[in-house]
C-alpha positions in Angstrom: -24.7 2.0 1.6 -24.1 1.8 5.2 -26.5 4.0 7.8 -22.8 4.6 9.2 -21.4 5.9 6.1 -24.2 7.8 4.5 -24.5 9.9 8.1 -20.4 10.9 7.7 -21.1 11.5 4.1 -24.1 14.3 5.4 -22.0 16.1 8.0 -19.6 16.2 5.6 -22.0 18.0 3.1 -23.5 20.1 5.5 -20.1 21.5 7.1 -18.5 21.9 3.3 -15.5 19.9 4.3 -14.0 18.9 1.1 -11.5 17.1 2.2 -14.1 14.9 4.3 -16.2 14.7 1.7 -13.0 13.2 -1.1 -12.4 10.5 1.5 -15.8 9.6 1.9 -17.0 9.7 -1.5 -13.8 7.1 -2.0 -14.9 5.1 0.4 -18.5 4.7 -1.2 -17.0 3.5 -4.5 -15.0 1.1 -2.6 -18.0 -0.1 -0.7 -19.7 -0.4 -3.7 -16.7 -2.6 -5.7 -16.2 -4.7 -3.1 -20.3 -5.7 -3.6 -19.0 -6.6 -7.0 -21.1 -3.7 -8.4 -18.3 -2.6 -10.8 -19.7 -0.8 -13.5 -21.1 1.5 -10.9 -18.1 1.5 -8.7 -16.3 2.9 -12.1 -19.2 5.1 -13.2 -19.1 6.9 -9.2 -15.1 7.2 -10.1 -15.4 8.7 -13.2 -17.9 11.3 -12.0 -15.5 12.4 -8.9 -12.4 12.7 -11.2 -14.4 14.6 -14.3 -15.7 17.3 -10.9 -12.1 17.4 -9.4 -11.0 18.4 -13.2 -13.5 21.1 -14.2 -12.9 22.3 -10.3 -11.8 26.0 -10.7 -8.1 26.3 -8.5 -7.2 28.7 -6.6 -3.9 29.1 -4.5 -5.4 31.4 -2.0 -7.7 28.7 -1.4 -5.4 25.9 -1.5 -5.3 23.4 2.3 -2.3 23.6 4.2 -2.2 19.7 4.3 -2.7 18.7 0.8 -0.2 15.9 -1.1 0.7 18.8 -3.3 2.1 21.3 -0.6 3.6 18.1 1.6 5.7 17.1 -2.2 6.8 20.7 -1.5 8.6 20.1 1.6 9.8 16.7 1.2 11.9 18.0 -2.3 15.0 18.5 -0.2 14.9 14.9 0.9 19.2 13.9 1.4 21.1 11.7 -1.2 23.9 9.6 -0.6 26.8 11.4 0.5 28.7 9.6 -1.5 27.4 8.9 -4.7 24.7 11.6 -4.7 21.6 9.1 -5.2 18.3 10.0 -3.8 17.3 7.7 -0.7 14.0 7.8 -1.4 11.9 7.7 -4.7 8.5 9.5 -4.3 4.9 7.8 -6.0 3.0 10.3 -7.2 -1.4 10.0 -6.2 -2.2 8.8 -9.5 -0.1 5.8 -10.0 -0.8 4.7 -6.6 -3.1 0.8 -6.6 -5.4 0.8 -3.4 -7.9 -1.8 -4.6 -7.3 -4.8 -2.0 -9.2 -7.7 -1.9 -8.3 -9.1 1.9 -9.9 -11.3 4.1 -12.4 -10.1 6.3 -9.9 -9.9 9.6 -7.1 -8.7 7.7 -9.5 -5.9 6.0 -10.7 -4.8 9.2 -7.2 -4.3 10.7 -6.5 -2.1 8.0 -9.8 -0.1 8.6 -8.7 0.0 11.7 -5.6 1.9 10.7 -7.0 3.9 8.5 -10.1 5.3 10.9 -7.5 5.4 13.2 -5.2 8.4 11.4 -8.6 9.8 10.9 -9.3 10.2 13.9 -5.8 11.0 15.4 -6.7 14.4 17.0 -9.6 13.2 18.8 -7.7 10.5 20.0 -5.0 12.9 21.1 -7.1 14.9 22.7 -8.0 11.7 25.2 -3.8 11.2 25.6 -4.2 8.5 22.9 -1.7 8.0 20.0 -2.7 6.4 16.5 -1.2 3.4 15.3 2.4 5.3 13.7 4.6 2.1 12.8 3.3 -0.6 11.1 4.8 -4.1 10.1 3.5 -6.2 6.6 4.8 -9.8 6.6 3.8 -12.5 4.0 4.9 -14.2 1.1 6.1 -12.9 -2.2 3.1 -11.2 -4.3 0.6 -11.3 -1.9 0.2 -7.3 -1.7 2.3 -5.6 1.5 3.6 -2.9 -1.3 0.1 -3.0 -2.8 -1.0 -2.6 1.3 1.4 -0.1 2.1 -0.1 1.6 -1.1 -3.6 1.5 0.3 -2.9 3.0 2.9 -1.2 5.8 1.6 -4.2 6.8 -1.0 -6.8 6.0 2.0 -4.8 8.4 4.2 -4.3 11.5 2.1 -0.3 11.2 2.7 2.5 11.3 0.1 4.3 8.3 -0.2 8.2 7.9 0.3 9.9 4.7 -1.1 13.1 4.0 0.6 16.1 3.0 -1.6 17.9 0.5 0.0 20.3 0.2 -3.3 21.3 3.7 -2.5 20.5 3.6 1.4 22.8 1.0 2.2 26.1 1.4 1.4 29.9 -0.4 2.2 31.4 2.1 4.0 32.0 1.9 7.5 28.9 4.0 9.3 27.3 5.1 6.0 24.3 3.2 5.9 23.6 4.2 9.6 24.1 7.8 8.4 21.5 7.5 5.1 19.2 6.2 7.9 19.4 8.7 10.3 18.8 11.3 7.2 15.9 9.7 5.8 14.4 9.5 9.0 15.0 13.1 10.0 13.6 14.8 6.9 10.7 12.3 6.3 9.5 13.6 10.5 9.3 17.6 9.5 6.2 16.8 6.9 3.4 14.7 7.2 4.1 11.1 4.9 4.3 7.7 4.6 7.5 6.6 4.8 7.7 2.7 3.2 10.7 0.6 4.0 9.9 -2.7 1.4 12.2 -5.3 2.2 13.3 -4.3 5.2 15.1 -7.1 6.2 18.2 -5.7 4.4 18.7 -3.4 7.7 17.1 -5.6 10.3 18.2 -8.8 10.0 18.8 -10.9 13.5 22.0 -9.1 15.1 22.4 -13.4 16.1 23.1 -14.3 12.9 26.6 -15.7 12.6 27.1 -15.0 9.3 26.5 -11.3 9.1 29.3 -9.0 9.8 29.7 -6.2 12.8 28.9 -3.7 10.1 25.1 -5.2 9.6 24.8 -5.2 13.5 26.0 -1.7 13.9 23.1 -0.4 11.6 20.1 -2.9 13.1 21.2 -1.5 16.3 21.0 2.0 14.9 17.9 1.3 13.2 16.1 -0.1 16.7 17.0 3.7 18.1 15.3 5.2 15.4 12.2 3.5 15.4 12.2 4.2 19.2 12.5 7.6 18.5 11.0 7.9 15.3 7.7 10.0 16.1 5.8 10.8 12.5 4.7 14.9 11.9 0.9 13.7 11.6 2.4 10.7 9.5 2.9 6.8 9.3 6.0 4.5 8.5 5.0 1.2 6.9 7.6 -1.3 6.7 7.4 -4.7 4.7 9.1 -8.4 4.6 8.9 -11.6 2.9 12.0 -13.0 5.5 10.1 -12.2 9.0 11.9 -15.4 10.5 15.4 -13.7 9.6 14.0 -10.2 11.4 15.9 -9.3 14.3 13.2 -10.3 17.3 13.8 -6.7 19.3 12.4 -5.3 15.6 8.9 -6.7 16.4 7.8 -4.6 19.6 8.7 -1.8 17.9 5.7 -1.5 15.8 2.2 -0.7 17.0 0.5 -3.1 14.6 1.8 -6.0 13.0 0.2 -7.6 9.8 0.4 -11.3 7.9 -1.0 -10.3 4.4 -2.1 -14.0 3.7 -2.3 -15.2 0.1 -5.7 -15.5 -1.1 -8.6 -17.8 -0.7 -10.9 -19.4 -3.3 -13.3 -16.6 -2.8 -10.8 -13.9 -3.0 -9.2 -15.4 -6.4 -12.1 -15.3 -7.8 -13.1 -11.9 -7.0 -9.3 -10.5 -8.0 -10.0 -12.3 -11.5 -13.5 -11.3 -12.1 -12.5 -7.5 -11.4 -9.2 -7.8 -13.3 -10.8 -8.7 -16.3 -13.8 -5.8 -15.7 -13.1 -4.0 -18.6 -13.9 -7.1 -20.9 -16.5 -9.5 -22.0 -16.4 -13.1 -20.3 -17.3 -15.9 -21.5 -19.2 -19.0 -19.8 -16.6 -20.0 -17.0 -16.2 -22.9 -14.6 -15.2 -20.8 -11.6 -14.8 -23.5 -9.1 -12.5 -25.1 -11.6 -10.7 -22.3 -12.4 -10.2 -21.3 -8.9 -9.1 -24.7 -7.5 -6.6 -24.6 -10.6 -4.9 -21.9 -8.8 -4.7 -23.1 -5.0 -1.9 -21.4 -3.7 -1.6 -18.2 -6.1 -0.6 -15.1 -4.9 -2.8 -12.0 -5.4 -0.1 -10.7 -8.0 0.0 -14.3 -10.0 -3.5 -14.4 -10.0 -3.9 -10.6 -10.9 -1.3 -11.7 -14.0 -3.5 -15.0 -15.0 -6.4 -12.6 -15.7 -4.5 -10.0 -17.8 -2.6 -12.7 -19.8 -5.7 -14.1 -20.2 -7.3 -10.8 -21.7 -4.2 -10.1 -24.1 -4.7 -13.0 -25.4 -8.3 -12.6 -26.3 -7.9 -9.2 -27.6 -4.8 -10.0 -29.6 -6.5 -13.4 -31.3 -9.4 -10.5 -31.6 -11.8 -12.7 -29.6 -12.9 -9.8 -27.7 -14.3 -12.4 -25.0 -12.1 -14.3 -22.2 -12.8 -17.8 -22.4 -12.1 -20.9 -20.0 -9.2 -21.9 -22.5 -7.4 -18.6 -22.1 -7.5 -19.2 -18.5 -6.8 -22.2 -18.1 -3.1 -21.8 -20.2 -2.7 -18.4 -18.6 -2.7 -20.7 -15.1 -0.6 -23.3 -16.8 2.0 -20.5 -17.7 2.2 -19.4 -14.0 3.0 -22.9 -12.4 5.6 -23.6 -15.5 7.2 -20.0 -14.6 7.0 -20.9 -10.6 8.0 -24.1 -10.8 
């Protein structure tokens, strides 16, 4: 463990902060699965969530600033006016994925974020704002949901899905309208707000094929982002089409990230922890690895599971190089 890290996770103990202490104790068991120590990683996790269960509750003692309370105020979020659907669909803690397997730059960036929001009342105090608005750009599968995801568990904050089937609408002004509600409820509590494909309301006001009515709402949407300031929260905004983003969108985030698909080292990590949970047999890594040049996180994350459904359903118990190698040649078959 890291001096760094192991002196936080002290203070933390000494001042009984338990809310310091849950963060920290999640980032040991990160720190320790990204050494590949696994088992461990999984036997720290276990531990944390059996002591959060036997935990007595009481609501006099409940924080202020939990996920539970902040689900509280965000139940009134608007529906469509028209139709009554609800803008926004809420992920609850558990079923959140925050396990991210980035290259070193990339994973440093969102540390960055992340100690950043930590940190954002000291940094306040100096007249210094955390990074608020951020922008996650790549190709298909290669993890901005999964990012935006991480970032929500890392961060404590509830996370708001926008529903652009229910957001965006063909009435004249509507859409703009949905917006500006989304946006106005989701700045009273502290969230993150997460616009996936968010292309559908910025898309280059220069295009000559979209209509006035698709200019009118990215101009609406550049106010709001202008004017957008988060109650103690973040907005997280993702695209696979950043060439067909308007170019005024750009400067109105405070960090903008490429989520790159993953190397031969990263592959091989996703695969190996993917398939964790069962036995594995002798395997040619550097073939299997070049075998999939040009995978996405999410293709390679399904390789492995195909891979272990297959053992366990021929009742192998034990992934072997064959049952990789087809579970690859199903993925370029399905791609191609």
């Amino acid at each position: 463990m890291k001096a760094e890290l192991l002196k936080r996770l002290f203070r933390a103990i000494a001042s009984s902060d338990p809310e310091a202490l849950d963060k920290l104790t999640c980032l040991v068991i990160e720190e320790e699965r990204s050494k590949g120590h696994t088992a461990l990683a999984q036997q720290l996790e276990n531990i944390k969530s059996k002591n959060k269960q036997e935990k007595p509750t009481s609501s006099s003692q409940t924080p202020l600033s939990t996920p539970e309370t902040t689900l509280q105020d965000l139940q009134s979020l608007p529906t469509s006016k028209r139709f009554n659907l609800p803008l926004v669909t809420f992920v609850p803690r558990e079923k959140l994925r925050h396990h991210m397997i980035l290259p070193v730059m990339v994973e440093k960036r969102f540390q960055r974020i992340e100690r950043e929001y930590a940190a954002r009342d000291r940094l306040a105090h100096h007249g210094l704002r955390y990074r608020q608005k951020i922008l996650l750009y790549g190709s298909p599968g290669c993890g901005k949901t999964l990012g935006a995801e991480r970032l929500a568990w890392n961060t404590g904050l509830s996370l708001l899905k926008v529903r652009f089937d229910a957001m965006v609408s063909s009435f004249l002004g509507e859409t703009a309208s949905n917006l500006r509600l989304v946006f106005e409820k989701a700045s009273e509590s502290p969230c993150l707000l997460f616009l996936d494909e968010c292309d559908v309301i910025a898309k280059s006001r220069e295009d000559t094929q979209e209509v006035g009515e698709i200019k009118r709402v990215v101009n609406t949407f550049l106010q709001i982002l202008d004017e957008y300031e988060p109650n103690s929260g973040l907005l997280v905004a993702a695209t696979n089409l950043n060439k067909s983003l308007d170019t005024a969108l750009w400067r109105r985030f405070d960090d903008v990230i490429e989520i790159p698909k993953p190397g031969e080292a990263e592959l091989k990590f996703i695969i190996k922890q993917t398939l964790s949970a069962i036995d594995v047999g002798v395997i040619n890594w550097d073939a299997i690895v070049q075998d999939m040049k040009g995978f996405s996180a999410a293709q390679a994350v399904r390789v492995a599971q195909d891979a272990a459904k297959r053992a366990i359903l021929e009742r192998e118990e034990l992934v072997i190089q064959e049952h990789l190698e087809d579970a690859i040649q199903e993925i370029k078959v399905s791609f191609s």
